[in-house]
C-alpha positions in Angstrom: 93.7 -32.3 52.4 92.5 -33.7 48.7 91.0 -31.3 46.5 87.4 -31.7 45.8 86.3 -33.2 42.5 85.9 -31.1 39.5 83.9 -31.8 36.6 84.5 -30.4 33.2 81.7 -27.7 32.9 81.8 -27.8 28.5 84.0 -29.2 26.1 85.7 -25.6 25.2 87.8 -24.0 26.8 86.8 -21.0 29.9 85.7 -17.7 28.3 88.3 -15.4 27.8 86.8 -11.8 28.2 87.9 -8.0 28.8 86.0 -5.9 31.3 86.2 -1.9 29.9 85.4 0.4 32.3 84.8 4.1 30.7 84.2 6.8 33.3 82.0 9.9 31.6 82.1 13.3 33.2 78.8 14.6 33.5 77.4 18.0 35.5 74.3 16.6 37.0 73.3 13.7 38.8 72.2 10.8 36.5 68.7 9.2 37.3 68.4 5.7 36.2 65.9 6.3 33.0 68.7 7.7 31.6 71.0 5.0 32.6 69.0 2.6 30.9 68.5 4.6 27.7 72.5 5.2 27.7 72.7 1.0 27.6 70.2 1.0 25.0 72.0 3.8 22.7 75.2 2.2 22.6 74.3 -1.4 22.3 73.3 -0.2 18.5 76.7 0.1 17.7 78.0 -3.2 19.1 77.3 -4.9 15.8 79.8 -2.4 13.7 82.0 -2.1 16.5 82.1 -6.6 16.8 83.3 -6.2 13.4 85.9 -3.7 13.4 87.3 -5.1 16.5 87.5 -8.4 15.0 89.1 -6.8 12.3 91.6 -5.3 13.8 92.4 -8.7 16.0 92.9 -10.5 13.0 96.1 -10.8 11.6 97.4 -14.4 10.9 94.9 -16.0 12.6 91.2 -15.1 12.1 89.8 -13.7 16.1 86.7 -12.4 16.7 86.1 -9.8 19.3 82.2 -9.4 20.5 80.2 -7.1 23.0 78.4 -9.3 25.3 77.1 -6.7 27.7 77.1 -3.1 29.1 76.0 -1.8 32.1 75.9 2.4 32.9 76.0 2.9 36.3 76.1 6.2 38.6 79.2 7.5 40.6 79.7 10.5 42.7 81.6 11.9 40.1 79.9 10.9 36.8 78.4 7.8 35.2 80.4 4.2 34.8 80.1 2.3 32.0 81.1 -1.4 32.7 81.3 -3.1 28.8 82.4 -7.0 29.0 83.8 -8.4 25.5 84.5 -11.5 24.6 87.7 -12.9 22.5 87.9 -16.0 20.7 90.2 -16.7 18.2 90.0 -19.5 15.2 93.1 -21.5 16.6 93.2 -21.6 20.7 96.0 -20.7 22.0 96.9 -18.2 24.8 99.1 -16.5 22.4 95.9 -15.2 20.2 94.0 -14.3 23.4 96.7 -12.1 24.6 97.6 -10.0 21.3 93.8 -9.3 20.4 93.6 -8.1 24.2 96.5 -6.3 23.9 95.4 -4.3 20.6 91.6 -3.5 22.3 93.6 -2.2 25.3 95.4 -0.1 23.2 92.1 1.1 21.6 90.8 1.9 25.0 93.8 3.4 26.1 92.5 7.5 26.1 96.0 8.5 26.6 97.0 7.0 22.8 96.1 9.6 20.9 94.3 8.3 17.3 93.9 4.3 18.9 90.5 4.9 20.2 89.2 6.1 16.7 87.0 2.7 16.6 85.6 3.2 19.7 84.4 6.6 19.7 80.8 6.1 19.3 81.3 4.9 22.9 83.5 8.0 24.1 80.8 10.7 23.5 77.2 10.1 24.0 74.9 12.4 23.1 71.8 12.7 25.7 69.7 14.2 23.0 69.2 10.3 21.4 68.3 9.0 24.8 64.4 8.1 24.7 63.4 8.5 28.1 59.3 9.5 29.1 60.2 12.6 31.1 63.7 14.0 31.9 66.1 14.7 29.1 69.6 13.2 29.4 72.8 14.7 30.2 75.1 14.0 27.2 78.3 12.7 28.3 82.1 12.5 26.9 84.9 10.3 28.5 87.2 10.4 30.9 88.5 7.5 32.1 89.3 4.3 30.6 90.6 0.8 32.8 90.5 -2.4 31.2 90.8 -6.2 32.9 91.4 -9.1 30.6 91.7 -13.2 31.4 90.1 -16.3 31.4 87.2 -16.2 33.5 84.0 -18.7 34.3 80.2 -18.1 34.9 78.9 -18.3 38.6 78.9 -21.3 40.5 81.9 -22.9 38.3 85.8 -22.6 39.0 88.6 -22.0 36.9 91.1 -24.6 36.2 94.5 -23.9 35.2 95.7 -26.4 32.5 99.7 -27.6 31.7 101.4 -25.3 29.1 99.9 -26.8 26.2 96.4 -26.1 26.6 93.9 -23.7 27.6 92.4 -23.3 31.1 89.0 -24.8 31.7 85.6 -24.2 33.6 84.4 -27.1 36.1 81.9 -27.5 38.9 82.6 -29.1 41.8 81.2 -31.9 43.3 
């Protein structure tokens, strides 16, 4: 069986992203006003936080770290915030990718104590700056932190490992 055709979806190579998963503990159910308005709060810091991330990436080699998106979402035991950042160093090469992930995942890592310092506009929201019309929000610290990192591609497009020397790619097939 041949493999279908794949054509080159851009010229760079696939995105190479972490997905941070922060798990809040919170007393009362959650309704999604205040879901929303806990996206809204925190995507105010993801300027500052782009930049001391980057910072903290680069070493030899200028990489920049970058909050694409955030999503709050309700469990049975709390509130889920799913945050996706990007990494993208000056010079590509896999080994960039992995030490910048490796430093953020130290950052993330709760059990590290003084590493999440950067981050802990993100590890305590307070309710009280939630604009909502009606309820008032629960403020919320966190609990939990998991973090996934790799190449990855948008939908509808596959991910193409490369040889040793270069970088995997995104491609559609046809």
């Amino acid at each position: 069986m041949s493999m279908p055709a794949c054509v080159p979806a851009a010229q760079e190579p696939a995105r190479y992203e972490l997905t941070v998963s922060i798990d809040y503990a919170v007393s009362t159910p959650v309704g999604t006003e205040c879901l929303k308005g806990y996206s809204e709060y925190v995507a105010t810091f993801f300027d500052a936080l782009d930049a001391s991330l980057s910072q903290r990436c680069s070493s030899s080699v200028e990489v920049f770290a970058r909050f694409l998106d955030v999503k709050f979402s309700s469990t049975m035991n709390g509130v889920t915030a799913n945050y996706t950042i990007q990494i993208l160093p000056t010079v590509l090469q896999d080994v960039f990718y992995e030490l910048c992930g490796l430093t953020l995942r130290t950052i993330f890592d709760l059990r590290i104590p003084g590493a999440t310092t950067p981050i802990r506009s993100l590890l305590s929201v307070n309710g009280e700056t939630i604009a909502t019309q009606s309820v008032g929000c629960p403020s919320m610290n966190a609990t939990k932190t998991t973090v996934e990192q790799g190449f990855g591609c948008a939908d509808g497009e596959v991910l193409r490992e490369r040889t040793t020397e270069s970088l995997p790619e995104c491609c559609k097939l046809v």
